[in-house]
Backbone as CSV, one residue per row, in Angstrom:
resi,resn,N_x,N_y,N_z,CA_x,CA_y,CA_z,C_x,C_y,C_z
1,UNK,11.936,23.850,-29.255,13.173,23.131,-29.215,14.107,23.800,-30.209
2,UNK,15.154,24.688,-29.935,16.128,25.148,-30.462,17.120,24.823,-31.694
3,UNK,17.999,23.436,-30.291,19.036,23.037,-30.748,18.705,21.327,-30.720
4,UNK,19.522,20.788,-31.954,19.281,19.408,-32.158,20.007,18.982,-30.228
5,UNK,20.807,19.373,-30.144,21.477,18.714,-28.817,20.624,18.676,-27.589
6,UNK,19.277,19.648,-27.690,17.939,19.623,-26.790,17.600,17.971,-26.815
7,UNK,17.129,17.976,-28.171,16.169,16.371,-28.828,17.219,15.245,-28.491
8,UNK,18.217,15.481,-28.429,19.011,14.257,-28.340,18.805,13.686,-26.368
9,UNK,19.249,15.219,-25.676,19.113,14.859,-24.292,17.494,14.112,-23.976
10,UNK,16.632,14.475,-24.321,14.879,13.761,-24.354,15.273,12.674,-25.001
11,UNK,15.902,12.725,-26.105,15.840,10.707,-26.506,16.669,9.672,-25.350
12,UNK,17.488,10.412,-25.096,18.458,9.672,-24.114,17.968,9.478,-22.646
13,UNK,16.960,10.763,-22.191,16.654,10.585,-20.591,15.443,10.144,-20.558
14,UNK,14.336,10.707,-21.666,12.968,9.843,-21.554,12.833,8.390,-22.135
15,UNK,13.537,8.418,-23.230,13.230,7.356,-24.147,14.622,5.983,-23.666
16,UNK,15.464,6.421,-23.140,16.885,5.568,-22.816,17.233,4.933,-24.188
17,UNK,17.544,5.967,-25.463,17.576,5.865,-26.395,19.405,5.404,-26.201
18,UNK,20.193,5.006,-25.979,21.357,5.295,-25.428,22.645,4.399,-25.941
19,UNK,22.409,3.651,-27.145,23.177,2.358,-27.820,23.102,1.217,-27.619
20,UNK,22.599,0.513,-26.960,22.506,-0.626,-25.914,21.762,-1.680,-26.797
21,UNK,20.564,-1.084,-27.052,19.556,-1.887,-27.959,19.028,-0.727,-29.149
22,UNK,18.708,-1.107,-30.086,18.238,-0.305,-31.153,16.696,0.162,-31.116
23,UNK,16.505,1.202,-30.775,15.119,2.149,-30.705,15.173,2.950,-31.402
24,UNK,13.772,3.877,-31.995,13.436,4.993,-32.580,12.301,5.245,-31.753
25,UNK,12.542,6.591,-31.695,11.476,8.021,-30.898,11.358,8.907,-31.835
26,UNK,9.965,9.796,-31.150,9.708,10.896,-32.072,9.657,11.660,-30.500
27,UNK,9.734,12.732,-31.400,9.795,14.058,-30.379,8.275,15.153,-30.870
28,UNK,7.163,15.343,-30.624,6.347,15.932,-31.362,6.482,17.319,-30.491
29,UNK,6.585,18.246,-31.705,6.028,19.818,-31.009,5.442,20.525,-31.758
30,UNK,4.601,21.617,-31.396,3.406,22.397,-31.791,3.937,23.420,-32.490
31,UNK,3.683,24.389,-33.075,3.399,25.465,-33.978,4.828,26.511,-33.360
32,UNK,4.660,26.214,-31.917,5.497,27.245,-31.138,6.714,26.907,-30.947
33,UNK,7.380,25.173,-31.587,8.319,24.989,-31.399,8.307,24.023,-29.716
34,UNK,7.415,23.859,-29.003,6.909,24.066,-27.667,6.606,21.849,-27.366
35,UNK,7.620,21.669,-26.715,7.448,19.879,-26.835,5.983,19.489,-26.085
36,UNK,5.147,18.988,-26.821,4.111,18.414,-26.872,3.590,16.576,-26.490
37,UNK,5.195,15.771,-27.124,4.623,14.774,-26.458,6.240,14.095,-27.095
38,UNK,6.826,12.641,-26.397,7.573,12.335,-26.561,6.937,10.589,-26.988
39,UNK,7.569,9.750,-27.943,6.700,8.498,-28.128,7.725,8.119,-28.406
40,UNK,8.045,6.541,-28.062,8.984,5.383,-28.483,8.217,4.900,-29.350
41,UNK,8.428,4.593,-30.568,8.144,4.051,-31.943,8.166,2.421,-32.187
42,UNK,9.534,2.032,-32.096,9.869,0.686,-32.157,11.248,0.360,-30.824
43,UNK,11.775,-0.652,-30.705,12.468,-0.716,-29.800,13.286,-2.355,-30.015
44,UNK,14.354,-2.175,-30.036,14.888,-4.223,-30.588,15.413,-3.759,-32.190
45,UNK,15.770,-5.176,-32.323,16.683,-5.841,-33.751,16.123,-4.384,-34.672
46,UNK,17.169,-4.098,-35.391,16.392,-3.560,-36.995,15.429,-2.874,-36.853
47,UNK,15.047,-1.946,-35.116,13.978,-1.087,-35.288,13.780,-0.312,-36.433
48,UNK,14.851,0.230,-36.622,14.465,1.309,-38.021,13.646,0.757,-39.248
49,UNK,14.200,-0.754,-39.501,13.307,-1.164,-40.986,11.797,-1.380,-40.078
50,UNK,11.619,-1.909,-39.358,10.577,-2.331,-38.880,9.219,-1.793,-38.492
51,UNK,10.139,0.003,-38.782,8.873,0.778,-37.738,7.842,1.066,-38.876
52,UNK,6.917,1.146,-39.074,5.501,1.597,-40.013,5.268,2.976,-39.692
53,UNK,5.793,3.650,-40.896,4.874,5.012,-40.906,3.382,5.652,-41.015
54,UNK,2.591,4.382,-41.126,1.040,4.415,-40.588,1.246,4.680,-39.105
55,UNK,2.170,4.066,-38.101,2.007,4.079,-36.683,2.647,5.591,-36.307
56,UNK,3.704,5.793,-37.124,4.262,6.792,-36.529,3.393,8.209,-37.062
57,UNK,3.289,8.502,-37.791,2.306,9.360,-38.359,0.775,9.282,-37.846
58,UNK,0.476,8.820,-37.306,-1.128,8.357,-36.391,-0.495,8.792,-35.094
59,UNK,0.514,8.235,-34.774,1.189,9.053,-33.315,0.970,10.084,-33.395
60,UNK,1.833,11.164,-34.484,1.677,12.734,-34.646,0.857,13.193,-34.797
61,UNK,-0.133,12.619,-35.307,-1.759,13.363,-35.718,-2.097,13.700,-34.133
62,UNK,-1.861,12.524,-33.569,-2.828,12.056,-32.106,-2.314,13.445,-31.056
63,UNK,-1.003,13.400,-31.195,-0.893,14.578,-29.879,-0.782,15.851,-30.870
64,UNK,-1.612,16.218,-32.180,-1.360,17.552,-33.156,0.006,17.671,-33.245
65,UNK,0.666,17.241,-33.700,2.061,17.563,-34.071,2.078,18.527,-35.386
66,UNK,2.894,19.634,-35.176,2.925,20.314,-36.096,4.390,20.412,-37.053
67,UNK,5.719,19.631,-35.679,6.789,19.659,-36.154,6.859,18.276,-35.832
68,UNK,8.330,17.391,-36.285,8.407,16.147,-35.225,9.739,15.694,-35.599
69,UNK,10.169,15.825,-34.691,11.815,15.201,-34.563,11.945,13.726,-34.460
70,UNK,12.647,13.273,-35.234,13.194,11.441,-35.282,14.149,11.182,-34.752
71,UNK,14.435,10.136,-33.729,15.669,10.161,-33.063,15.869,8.497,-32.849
72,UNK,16.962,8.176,-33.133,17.045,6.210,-33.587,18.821,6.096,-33.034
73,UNK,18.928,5.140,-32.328,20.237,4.237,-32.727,20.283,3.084,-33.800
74,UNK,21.876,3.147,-33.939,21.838,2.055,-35.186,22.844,0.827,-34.276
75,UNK,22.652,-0.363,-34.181,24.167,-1.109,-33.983,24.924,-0.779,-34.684
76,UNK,25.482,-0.022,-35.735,26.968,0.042,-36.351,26.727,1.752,-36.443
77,UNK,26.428,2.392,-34.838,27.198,3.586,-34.387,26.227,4.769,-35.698
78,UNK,27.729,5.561,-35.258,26.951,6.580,-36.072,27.879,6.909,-37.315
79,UNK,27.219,5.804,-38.276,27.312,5.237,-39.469,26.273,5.969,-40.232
80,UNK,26.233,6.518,-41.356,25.058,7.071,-41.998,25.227,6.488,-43.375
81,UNK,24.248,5.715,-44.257,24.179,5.033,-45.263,23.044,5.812,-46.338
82,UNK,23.561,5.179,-47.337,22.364,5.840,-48.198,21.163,5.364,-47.815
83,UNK,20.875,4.338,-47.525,19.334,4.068,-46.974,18.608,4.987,-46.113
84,UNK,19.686,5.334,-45.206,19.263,6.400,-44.274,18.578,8.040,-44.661
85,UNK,19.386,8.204,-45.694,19.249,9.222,-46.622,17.862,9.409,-47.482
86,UNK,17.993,8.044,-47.945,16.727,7.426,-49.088,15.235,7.710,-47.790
87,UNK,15.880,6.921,-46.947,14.391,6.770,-45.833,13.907,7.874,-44.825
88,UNK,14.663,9.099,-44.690,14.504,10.339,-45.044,13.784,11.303,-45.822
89,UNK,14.579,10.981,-46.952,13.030,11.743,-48.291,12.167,11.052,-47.784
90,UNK,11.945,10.315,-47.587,10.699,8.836,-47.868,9.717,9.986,-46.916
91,UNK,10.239,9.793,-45.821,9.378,10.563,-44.275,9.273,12.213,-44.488
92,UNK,9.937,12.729,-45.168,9.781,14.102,-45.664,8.427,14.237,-46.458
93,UNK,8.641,13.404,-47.747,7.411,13.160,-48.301,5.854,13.056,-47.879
94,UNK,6.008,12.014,-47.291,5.156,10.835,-46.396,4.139,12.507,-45.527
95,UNK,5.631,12.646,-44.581,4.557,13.647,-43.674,3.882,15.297,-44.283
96,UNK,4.482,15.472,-45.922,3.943,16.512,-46.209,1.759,16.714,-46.397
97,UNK,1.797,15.044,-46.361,0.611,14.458,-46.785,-0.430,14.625,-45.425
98,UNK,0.641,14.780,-44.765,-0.338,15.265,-43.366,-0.411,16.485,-42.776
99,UNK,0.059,16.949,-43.790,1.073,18.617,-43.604,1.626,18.646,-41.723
100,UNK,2.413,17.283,-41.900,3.443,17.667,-40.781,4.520,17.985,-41.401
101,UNK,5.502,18.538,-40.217,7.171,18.920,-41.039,8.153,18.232,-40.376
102,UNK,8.884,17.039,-40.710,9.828,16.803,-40.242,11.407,17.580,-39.790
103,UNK,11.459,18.462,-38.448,11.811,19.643,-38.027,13.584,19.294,-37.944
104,UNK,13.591,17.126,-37.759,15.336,16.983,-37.829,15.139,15.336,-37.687
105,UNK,15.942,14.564,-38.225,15.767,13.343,-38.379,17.735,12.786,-37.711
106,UNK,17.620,12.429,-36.348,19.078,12.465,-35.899,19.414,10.880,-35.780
107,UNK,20.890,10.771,-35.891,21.164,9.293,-35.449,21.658,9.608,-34.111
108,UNK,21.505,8.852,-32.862,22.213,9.094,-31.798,23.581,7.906,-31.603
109,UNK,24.219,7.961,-30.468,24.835,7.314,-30.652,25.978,7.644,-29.390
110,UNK,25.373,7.277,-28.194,25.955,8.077,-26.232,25.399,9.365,-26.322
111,UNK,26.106,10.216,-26.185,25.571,11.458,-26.298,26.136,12.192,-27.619
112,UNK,26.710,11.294,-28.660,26.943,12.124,-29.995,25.828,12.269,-30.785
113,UNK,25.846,12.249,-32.250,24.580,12.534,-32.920,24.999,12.884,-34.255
114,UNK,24.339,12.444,-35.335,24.306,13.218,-36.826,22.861,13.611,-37.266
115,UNK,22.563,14.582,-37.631,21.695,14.989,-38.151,21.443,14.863,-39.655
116,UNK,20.439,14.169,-40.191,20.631,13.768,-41.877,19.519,14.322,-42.322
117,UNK,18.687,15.235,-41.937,17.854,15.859,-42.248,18.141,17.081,-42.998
């Protein structure tokens, strides 16, 4: 996967990641860059606080993820807060422990997007 604007089209056509309701997806790919498996995380109110990085990180182990892209709507658009920022390191950290690499952590938002990674 190249370009962040790849990961965004997979959140939007597999996942119907699309503003409507608030979801987070991961995008997992292998060594080669090469998409490996696509997973909806949480889905509803406040997905983002809600999701457990025990689940999401047990996801990535499960299909060998070697890279893994984050892809979430927020209800208030594509708004980027320090929390977002904060909960970022957090998952940077988090997955060095599994020696995964978090490869881009995007907000979507129709077909726009910020990348805070």
């Amino acid at each position: 996967m190249r370009k962040p604007e790849d990961a965004v089209e997979i959140f939007i056509d597999v996942l119907k990641i699309d503003g409507e309701e608030e979801a987070v997806g991961m995008i997992a790919l292998d060594r080669d860059d090469r998409l490996i498996g696509v997973v909806e995380l949480m889905r509803g109110g406040d997905a983002l606080q809600n999701i457990g990085t025990d689940d999401l990180f047990y996801k990535a182990l499960r299909l060998e993820a070697y890279y893994i892209i984050l892809g979430y709507n927020k209800a208030d658009g594509l708004k980027v807060s320090s929390d977002d920022y904060e909960f970022n390191e957090f998952l940077v950290e988090e997955a060095k422990k599994f020696r995964i690499k978090i490869k881009d952590n995007l907000i979507i938002s129709g077909r726009d997007y910020i990348s805070i990674n």
